[in-house]
C-alpha positions in Angstrom: -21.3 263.0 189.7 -18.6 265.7 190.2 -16.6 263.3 192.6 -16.7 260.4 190.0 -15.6 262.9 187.7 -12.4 264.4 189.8 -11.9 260.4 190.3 -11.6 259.5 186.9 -9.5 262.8 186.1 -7.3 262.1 188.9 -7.0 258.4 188.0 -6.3 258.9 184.4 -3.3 262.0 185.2 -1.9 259.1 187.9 -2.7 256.3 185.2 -0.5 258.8 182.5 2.0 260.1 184.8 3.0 256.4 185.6 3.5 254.8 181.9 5.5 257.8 181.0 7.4 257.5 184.7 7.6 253.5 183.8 9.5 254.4 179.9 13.2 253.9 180.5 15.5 256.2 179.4 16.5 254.3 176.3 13.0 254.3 175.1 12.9 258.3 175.6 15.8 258.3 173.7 14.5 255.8 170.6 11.4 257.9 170.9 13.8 261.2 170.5 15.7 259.8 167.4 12.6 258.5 165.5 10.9 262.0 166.1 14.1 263.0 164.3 14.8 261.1 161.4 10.9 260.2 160.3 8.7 262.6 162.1 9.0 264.7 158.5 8.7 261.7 156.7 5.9 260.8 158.3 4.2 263.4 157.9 4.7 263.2 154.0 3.2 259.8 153.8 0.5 260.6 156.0 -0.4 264.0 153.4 -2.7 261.9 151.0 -4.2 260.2 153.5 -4.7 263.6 155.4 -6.3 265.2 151.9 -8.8 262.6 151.6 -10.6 263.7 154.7 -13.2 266.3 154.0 -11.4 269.4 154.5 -14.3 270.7 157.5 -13.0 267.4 159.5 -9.0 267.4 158.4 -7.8 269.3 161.4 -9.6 266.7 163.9 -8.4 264.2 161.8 -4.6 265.4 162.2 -4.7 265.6 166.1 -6.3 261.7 166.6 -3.3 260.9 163.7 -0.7 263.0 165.9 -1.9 261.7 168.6 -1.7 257.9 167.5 1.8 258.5 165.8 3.0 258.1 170.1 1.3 254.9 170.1 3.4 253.9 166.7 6.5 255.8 167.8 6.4 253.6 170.8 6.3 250.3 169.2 9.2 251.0 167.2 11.6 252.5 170.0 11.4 248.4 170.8 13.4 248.1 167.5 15.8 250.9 168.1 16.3 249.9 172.0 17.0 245.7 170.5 19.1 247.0 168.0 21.7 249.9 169.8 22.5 250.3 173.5 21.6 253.3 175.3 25.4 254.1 175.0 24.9 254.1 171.1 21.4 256.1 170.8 23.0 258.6 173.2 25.8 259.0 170.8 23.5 259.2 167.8 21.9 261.7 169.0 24.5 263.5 169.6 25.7 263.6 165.5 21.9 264.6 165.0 22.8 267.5 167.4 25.4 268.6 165.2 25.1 271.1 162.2 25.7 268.2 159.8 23.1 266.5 161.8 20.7 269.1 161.9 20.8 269.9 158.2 20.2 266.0 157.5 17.1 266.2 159.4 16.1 269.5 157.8 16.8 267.7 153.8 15.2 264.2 154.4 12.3 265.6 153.9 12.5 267.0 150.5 15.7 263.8 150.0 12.6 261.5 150.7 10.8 263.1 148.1 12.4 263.1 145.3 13.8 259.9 145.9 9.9 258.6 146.0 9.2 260.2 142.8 12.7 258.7 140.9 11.7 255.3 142.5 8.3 255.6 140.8 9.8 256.7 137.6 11.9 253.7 137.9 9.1 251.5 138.6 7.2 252.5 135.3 10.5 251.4 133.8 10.1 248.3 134.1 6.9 247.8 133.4 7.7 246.5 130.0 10.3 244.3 131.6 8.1 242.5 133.8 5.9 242.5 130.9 8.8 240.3 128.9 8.6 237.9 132.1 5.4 237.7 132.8 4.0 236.4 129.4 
């Protein structure tokens, strides 16, 4: 049992070591910038969702969700690695690397916010004008 057990452990660390090794450096680097600019944000949707949980299960629930933002983070490098050259994420990166950069990424959060709650405002707003439409 212990030798099926050191197999599997050893299969699963070559398994993991490879699909990281197999990620080209563009990916790492889409990976990077959407840590960046919605890792926050994330986390802001996700906080409802997180507060439904019953509160004895909510910090299990936040590793498996942590753990399956990688899963999510991955599929969307795809976009960022169709849409900009490895040329262009590196230079992206770089502005994020900046102070100016830096201090956008420490504001989108609370940006993000208050932009939701405007946009919701907004949307009760025209309530009565897709009411008008509607009828």
């Amino acid at each position: 049992m212990k030798k099926i057990l050191l197999t599997l452990s050893i299969a699963f660390l070559s398994f993991n070591s490879f699909s990281q090794e197999a990620m080209s450096a563009e990916e790492k680097k889409a990976i990077k910038l959407i840590e960046l600019t919605s890792g926050q944000q994330f986390e802001i949707m996700t906080e409802p969702i997180v507060n439904m949980v019953a509160e004895d299960k909510r910090e299990a629930f936040k590793k498996e969700l942590a753990e399956s933002t990688k899963g999510l983070y991955k599929k969307m490098a795809v976009i960022y690695t169709e849409s900009f050259t490895e040329a262009e994420l590196d230079k992206i990166l770089a502005f994020y690397a900046t102070p100016v950069g830096e201090k956008m990424v420490e504001l989108t959060p609370e940006i993000t916010r208050k932009g939701m709650e405007i946009g919701q405002a907004w949307g009760m707003e025209l309530q009565p004008l897709m009411a008008k439409y509607m009828n």
